[in-house]
C-alpha positions as CSV (number, residue, x, y, z in Angstrom):
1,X,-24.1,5.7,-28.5
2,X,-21.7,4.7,-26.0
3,X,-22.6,4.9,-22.6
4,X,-19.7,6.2,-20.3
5,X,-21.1,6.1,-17.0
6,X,-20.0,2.8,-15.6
7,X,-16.8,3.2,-17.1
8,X,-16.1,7.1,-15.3
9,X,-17.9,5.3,-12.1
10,X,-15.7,2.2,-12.3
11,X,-12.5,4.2,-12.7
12,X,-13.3,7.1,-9.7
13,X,-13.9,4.6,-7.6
14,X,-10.7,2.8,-8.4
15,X,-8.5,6.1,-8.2
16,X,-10.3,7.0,-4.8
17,X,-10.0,3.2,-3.0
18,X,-6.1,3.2,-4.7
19,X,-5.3,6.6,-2.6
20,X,-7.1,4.8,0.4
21,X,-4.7,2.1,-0.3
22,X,-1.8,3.8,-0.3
23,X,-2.0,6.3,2.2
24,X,-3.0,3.4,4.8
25,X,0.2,1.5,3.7
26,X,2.1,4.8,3.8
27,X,1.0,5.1,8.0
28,X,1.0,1.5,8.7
29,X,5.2,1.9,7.4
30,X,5.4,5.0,9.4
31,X,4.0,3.7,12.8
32,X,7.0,0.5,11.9
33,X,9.5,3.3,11.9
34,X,8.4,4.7,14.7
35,X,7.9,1.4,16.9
36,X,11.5,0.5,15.7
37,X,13.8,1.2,18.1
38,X,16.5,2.1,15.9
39,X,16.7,3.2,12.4
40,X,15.4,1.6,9.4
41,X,17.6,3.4,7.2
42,X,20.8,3.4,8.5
43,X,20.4,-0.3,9.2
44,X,19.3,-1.4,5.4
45,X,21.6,1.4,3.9
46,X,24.4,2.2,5.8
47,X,24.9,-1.3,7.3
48,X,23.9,-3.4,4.6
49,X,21.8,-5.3,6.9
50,X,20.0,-7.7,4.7
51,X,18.4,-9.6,6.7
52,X,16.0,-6.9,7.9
53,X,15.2,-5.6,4.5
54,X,14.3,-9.0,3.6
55,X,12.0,-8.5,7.1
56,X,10.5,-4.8,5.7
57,X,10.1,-6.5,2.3
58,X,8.3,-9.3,3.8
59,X,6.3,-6.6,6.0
60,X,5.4,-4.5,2.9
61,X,4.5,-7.4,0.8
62,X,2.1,-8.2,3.9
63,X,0.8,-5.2,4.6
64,X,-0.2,-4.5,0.6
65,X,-1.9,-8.0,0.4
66,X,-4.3,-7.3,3.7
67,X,-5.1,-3.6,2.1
68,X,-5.4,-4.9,-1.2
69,X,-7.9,-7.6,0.3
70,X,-9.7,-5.2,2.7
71,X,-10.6,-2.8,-0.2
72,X,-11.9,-5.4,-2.4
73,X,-14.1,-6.4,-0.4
């Protein structure tokens, strides 16, 4: 008989550190926004400013590794 503990264990504690994950990443980008002193959006989509969504990018890609490492232990 197969034993389905570890595996149930293993995967609630994945869905539960990936929502941790995400809604830390989700206020870390909304405390950006706010600290900004203009607006993201307009700038990236109305402006075509590419150099700061090259910045957010390089921000978000930052900001997912330190979570991604901080969860993981």
């Amino acid at each position: 008989m197969i034993d389905w503990a570890p595996f149930l264990k293993a995967l609630v504690a994945s869905v539960v550190y990936s929502l941790i994950g995400i809604i830390m990443f989700a206020v870390s980008f909304a405390i950006i926004n706010m600290v900004s002193p203009f607006s993201l959006r307009k700038e990236i989509e109305e402006d075509h400013n590419t150099a700061l969504a090259i910045l957010i990018g390089a921000v978000i890609l930052g900001l997912s590794i330190i979570i991604a490492a901080a969860i993981s232990g």
